[in-house]
N, C-alpha and C positions, 0 to 999 in steps of 0.2 A: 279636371284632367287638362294636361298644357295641351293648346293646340298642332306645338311642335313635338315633330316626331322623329326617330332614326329612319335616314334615307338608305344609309349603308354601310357595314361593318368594315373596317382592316387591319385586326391587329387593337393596339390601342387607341385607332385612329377613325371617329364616329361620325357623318356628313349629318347635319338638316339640309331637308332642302325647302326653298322661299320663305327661310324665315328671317325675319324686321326687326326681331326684338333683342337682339344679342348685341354687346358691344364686346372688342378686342380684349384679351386679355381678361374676361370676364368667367368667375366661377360658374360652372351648372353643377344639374345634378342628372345622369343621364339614368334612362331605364328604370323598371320599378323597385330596381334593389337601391337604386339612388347611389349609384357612383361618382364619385367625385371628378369634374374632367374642367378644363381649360378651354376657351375660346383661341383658337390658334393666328385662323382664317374665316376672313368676312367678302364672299361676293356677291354681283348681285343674283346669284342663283342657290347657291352652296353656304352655307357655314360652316367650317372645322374646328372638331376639337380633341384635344387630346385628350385621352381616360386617365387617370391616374391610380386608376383599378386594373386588377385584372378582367377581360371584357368576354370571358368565356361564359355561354348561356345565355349572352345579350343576344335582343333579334330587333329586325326591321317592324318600324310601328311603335315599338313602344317610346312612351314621352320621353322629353327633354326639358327640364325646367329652368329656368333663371332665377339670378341670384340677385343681379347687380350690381353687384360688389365682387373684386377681383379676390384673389385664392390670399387670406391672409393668415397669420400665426398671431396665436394668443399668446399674450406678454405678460407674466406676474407671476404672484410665486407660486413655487412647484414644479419651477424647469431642471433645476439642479436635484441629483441625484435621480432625473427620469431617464429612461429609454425611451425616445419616439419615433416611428419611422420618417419614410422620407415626407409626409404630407403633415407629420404633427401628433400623430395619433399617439396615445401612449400602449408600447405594448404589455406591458406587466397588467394594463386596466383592459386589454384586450385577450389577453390569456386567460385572465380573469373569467373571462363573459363567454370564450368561445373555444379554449384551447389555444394548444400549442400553432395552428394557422390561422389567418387574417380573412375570416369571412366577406363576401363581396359585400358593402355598404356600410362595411363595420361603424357605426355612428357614437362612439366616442368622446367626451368634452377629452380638450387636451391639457385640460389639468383640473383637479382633483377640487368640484364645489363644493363636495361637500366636508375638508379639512376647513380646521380654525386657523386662525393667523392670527396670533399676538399684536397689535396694530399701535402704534403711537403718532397722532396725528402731529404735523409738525406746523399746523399755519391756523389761524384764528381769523374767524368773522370780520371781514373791514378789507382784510390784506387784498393786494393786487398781483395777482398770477398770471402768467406768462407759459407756453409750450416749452417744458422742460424741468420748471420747477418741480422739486418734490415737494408735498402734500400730504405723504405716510411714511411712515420705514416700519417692516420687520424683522426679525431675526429668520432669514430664510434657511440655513443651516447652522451650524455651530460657526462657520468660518466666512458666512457673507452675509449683509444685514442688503434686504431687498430694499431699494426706496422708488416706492409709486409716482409717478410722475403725469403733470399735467401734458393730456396730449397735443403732439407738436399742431400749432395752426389756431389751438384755443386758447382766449388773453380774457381777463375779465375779473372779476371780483368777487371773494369766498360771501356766500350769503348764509350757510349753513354748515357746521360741523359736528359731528359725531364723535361722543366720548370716546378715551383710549379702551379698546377692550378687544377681545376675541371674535373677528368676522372673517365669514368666507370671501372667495376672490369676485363672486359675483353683487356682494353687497355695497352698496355705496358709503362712502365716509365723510365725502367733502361734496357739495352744490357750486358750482362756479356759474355767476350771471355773466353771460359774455354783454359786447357793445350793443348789439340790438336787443337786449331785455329777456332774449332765451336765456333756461336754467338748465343746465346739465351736471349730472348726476355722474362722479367720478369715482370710479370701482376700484377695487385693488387689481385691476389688468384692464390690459387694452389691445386692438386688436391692429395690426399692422399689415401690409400690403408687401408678400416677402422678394420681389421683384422692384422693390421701390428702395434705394438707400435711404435710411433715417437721416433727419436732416441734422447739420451741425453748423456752429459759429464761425467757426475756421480752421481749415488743416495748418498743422503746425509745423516745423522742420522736425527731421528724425534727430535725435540726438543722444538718445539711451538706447543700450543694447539690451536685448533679450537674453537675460543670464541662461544658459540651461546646463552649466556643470560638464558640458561634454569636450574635450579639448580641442579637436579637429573643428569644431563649429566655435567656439567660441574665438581661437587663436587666432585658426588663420582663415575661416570663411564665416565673420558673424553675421548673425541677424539682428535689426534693430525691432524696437516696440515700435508697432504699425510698420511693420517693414514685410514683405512677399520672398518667398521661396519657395523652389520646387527641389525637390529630388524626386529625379530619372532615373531609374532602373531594373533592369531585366528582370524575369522571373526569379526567385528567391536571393535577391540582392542585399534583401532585408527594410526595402522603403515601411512596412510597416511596423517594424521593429524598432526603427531608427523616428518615427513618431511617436512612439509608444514611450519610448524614453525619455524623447523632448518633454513630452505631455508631462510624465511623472516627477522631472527636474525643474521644466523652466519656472522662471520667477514672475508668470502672468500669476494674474488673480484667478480668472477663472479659463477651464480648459472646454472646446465644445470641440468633440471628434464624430467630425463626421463619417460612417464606412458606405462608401457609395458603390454601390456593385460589386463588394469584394466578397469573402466567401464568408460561407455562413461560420465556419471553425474559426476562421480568425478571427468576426468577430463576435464571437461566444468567448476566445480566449481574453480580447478586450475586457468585455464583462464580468467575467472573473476576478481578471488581474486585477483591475482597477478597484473593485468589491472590496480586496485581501488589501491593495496597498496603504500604506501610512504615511499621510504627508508631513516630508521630512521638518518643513517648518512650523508645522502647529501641534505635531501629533495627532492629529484627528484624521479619522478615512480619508482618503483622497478623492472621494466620490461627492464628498463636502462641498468640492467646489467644480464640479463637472458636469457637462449634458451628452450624452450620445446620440446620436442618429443613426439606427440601423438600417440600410437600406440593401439588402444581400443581393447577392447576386439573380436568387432565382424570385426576387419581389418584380413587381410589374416594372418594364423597363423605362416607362414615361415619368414616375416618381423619382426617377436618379437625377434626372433634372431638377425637381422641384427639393430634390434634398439638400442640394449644395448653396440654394437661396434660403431657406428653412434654418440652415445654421448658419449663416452670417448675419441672417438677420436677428437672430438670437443673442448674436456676440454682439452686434451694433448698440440692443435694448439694454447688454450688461455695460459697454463702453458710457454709454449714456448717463449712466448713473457715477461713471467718473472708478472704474474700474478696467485694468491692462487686462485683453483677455485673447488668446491666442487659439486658431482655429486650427483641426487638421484634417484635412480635406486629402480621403481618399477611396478613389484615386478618380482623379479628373479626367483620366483617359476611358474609362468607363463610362462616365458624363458624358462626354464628347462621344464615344460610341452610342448612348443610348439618341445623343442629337441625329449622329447619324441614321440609326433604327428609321426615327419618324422621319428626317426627311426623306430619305424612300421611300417611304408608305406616302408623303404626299407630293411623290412625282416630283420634289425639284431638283434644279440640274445641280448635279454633283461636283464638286472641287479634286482637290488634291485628294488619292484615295479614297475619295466616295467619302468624305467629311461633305460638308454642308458648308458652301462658301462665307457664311456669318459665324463660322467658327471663331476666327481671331476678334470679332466683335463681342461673342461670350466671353469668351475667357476674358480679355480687357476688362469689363463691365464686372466680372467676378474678382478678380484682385486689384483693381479699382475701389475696393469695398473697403481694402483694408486701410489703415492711416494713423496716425498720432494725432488728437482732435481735440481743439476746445468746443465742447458740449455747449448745447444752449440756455444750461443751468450756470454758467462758468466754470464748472470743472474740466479736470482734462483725462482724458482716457484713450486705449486706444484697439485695435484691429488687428492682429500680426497672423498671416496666411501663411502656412505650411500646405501645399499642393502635392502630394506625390504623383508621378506620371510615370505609366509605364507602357513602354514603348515596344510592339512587337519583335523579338529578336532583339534586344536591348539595341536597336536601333536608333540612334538618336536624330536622323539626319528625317525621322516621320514627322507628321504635319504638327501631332498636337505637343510632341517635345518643342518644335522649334517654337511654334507660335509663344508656348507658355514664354518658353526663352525671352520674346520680346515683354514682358507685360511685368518680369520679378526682377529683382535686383541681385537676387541669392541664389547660385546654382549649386546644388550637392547632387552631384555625378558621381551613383555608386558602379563599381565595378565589378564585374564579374568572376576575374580573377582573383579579388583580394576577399571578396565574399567567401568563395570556393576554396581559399590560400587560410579562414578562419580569424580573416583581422577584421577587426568590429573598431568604429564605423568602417566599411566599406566606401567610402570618400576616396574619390580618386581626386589626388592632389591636383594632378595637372590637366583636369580636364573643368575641376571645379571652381567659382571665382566670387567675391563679394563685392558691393560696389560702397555698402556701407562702411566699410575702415575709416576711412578721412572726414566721413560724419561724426563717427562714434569717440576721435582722436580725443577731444577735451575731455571726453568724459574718462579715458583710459589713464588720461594723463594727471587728470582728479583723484579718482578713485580706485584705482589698481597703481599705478607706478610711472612716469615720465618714458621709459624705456621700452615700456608694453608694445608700442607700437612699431621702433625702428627694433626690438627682438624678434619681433612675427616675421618682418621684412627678412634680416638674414635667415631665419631659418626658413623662410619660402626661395629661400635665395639658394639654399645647400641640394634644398630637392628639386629645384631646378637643374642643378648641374649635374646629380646623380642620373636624370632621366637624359641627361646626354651622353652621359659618358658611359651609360647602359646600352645605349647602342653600338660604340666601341669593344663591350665586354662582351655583346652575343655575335660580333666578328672574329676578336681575335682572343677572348678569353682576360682577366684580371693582371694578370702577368705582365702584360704590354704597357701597365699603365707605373710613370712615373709615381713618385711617394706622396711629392703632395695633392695627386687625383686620388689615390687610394687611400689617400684620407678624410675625402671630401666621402668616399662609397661606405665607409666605418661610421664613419658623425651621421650621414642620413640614413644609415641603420638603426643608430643610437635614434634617432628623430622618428624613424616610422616606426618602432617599435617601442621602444619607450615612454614617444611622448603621444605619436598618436594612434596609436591602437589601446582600446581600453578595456576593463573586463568590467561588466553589466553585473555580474554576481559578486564582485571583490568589495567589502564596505567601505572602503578607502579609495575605489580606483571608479565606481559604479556614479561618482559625481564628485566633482574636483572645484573647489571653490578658485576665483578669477587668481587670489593672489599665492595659491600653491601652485598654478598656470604659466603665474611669470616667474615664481623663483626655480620652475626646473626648468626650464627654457634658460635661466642665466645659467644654469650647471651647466645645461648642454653646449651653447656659447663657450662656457670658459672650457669647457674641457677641449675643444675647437679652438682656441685660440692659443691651451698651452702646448697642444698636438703639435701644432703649426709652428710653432717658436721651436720644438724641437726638432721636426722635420727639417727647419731651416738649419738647424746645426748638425743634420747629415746622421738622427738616427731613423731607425726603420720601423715603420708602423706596424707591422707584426708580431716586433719586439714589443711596443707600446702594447698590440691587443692580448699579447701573452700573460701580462700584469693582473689583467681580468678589470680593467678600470672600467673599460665598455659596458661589459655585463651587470657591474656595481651599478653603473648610473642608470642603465634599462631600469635597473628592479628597485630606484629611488620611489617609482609609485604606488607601490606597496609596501615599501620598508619605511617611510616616513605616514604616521598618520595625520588626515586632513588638521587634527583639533592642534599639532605641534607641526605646523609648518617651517618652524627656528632650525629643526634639526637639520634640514639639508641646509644648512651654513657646513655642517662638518665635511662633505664633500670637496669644498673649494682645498682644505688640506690635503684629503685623500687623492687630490687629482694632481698636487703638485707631489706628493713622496712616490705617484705610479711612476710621473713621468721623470723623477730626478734619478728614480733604483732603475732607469734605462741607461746601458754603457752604449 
């Protein structure tokens, strides 16, 4: 029996009191159901901790045990294609055991010992090994080969190896003698500290963008590999639609979604979707290459916290092996509400709206995680955060929008309007901005087209001026405006509805490769430019939108399919016989 014991309950927030033997940050196991809880606070009277269970039918007196070792995540295969919640468990292996809910002390391995694993050992007797080497690879699903790696911190010499064959993740394969003459036993997993970043060689510069097929993110607000974004926005804006999509398009390798405090439907329908989809580039499930995190809304609130460390530290274990892999963390305003939870329950003095004054230190520390890295194996891999934040009353100007604001490079500002108006994405142009562009330039200029980048500019350039001269039109009405404004308000019609509004269910319109991106952006451009030649020769844009040239070019991205991108050349024709049949 531990001699520590519960002094007093609050929520998910447990006191000992005089006890010596705890350090910060350190795992226990509280009560006799053995809940899993966190060392928060150490005084000399008090120790706090937080449950990561629910703490209902816990009482005063019963033990607390120690662990000494802080709250870590097991790393090897069998993360891909699982469901775990926020602390790691897997739920399919807890449904299993107890039903449809999550018994208090549910005791769980977080991945499956007793499956075989194909194993192919990659190093021989003699070699000298180093924190980060791999040491095994197997076939983890159809679309990722896992490879086992030496844990970071141990260097040393293989003394024994085990033929290639069929072991589970807790059997040993390889023997490493480190420098003082100990021999450790190297398993197909290993277990990591999820509050700890994985260590790496060197962050890199950003320089590749994260393809994900959508135009409005791709054009004109990209993200790069290891690069940070949030999207802010109100209740049903669509923040988790607009991840859901990222996830199923972009061109990481692997995808970890994490659902932090969001509702149980949504993500049930995650689970599903993801189940049914096909990824586009291998043809195999999409689930091939994914982990989820479910941590719902009505799970214990102190787990929302350890969820969003739970999965980076997952994405960091797959970066490590020299794989791009992109996280979607949502929603972080949740996380930050569950910081706030406990720090009321432990009396400290409140900030801005009753957030917790180390708010902007978390979130820092959490999209700090992400990067473009050379690994300690020398490969390179990287971390790309997707944050959604939602702000009560799609309020931007609240604590944990702006903060995030300082910590990403990538701001997608969905709106309400355009949600409610039925245009997908919901990106509001002028409130949203990337810092990435002039990173990402060589590579645009590479591998899409020289023009990529001063084409994004004019057409950020046309809806800029629409959103002024919209302020003109809700004073005096369209009429008042001379021909070549009202043709700046035609072309960024042609731009907001054409090019950036997309339809998710169209097989041509639902992911748009980079270089059918830049030949309808030249269409749009030239039809813009032969407007304006003719404008200058005194005819009238009404005339021009009578032709139906506008409407022709809107519906370019669905009349041209992705696999024949050549065909919109035949436009540059059709734009010059709209505007020449103009008297």
């Amino acid at each position: 029996m531990s001699e520590n014991v519960i002094y007093s309950i609050n929520g998910p927030v447990v006191k000992v009191k005089n006890a010596s033997s705890f350090s910060m940050l350190e795992m226990v196991y509280v009560g006799h159901a053995k809940l899993m809880g966190e060392v928060i606070s150490i005084s000399d009277q008090f120790t706090t901790i937080q449950v990561y269970e629910t703490t209902t039918g816990l009482k005063p007196g019963e033990p607390v045990i120690s662990t000494g070792s802080p709250i870590c995540a097991t790393l090897g295969p069998g993360i891909l294609r699982n469901i775990f919640d926020g602390i790691e468990r897997p739920l399919k292996a807890i449904a299993e055991q107890s039903g449809a809910f999550i018994e208090a002390g549910s005791d769980v391995d977080s991945l499956d010992v007793g499956a075989l694993w194909d194993v192919t050992v990659t190093v021989k007797v003699g070699d000298q090994v180093k924190g980060g080497d791999v040491y095994a690879t197997c076939p983890e699903t159809d679309l990722i080969v896992h490879k086992c790696m030496i844990a970071p911190g141990l260097k040393g010499t293989v003394v024994e190896v085990k033929e290639n064959g069929k072991y589970t993740v807790n059997d040993w394969v390889v023997k490493v003698q480190d420098e003082q003459g100990n021999v450790h036993e190297c398993t197909l997993c290993q277990k990591w500290p999820i509050k700890t970043p994985r260590p790496i060689n060197e962050r890199l510069p950003i320089s590749i963008p994260l393809v994900t097929g959508q135009r409005v993110i791709d054009t004109l607000f990209p993200i790069a590999k290891g690069g940070t974004a949030a999207i802010p926005g109100g209740f049903g804006t669509g923040k988790t639609m607009t991840q859901h999509q990222i996830a199923k398009w972009c061109d990481a390798d692997i995808i970890v979604y994490v659902g932090c405090g969001e509702r149980g439907n949504e993500m049930t329908q995650v689970l599903e979707e993801f189940s049914e989809l096909i990824d586009p580039k291998s043809g195999k499930p999409l689930t091939d290459r994914t982990v989820l995190i479910a941590n719902t809304s009505n799970m214990p609130v102190a787990a929302r916290e350890a969820s969003i460390y739970t999965g980076v530290t997952l994405a960091e274990y797959y970066r490590d092996m020299g794989y791009h892999v992109a996280i979607m963390a949502d929603s972080t305003s949740r996380w930050a509400e569950a910081l706030r939870e406990i720090s009321g329950r432990l009396e400290e003095m409140p900030a801005e709206e009753g957030f917790p004054a180390y708010l902007p230190s978390r979130l820092s520390q959490f999209y700090e995680r992400a990067g473009y890295m050379k690994n300690l194996n020398g490969t390179e891999g990287s971390v790309s955060i997707i944050g959604a934040v939602s702000p009560q009353g799609a309020d931007f100007s609240e604590p944990v929008t702006q903060n995030t604001k300082r910590f990403v490079r990538c701001f997608w500002a969905l709106d309400k309007a355009l949600a409610y108006a039925r245009h997908y994405f919901a990106i509001n142009w002028t409130q949203s901005y990337s810092d990435y562009v002039y990173d990402l330039e060589k590579w645009y200029d590479k591998n899409v087209g020289p023009k990529f980048v001063s084409d994004r500019q004019e057409l950020s350039y046309i809806l800029a001026e629409e959103a002024k001269l919209n302020e003109i039109v809700k004073l005096m009405g369209p009429d008042v405006l001379p021909e070549d404004q009202k043709l700046i308000m035609e072309i960024a019609k042609v731009v907001r509805v054409g090019y950036l509004q997309q339809n998710a269910f169209h097989k041509d319109d639902t992911y748009v490769p980079m270089e059918k991106q830049l030949k309808m952006m030249e269409v749009i451009l030239y039809l813009n430019k032969k407007c304006q030649e003719a404008v200058a020769q005194g005819k009238v844009v009404r005339a021009i939108s009578e032709t139906g040239i506008f409407e022709q070019v809107i519906k370019m991205k669905y009349d041209i399919p992705n696999d024949h991108i050549e065909k919109l050349d035949t436009y540059y024709h059709d734009i010059d016989e709209a505007v020449k049949s103009v008297a």
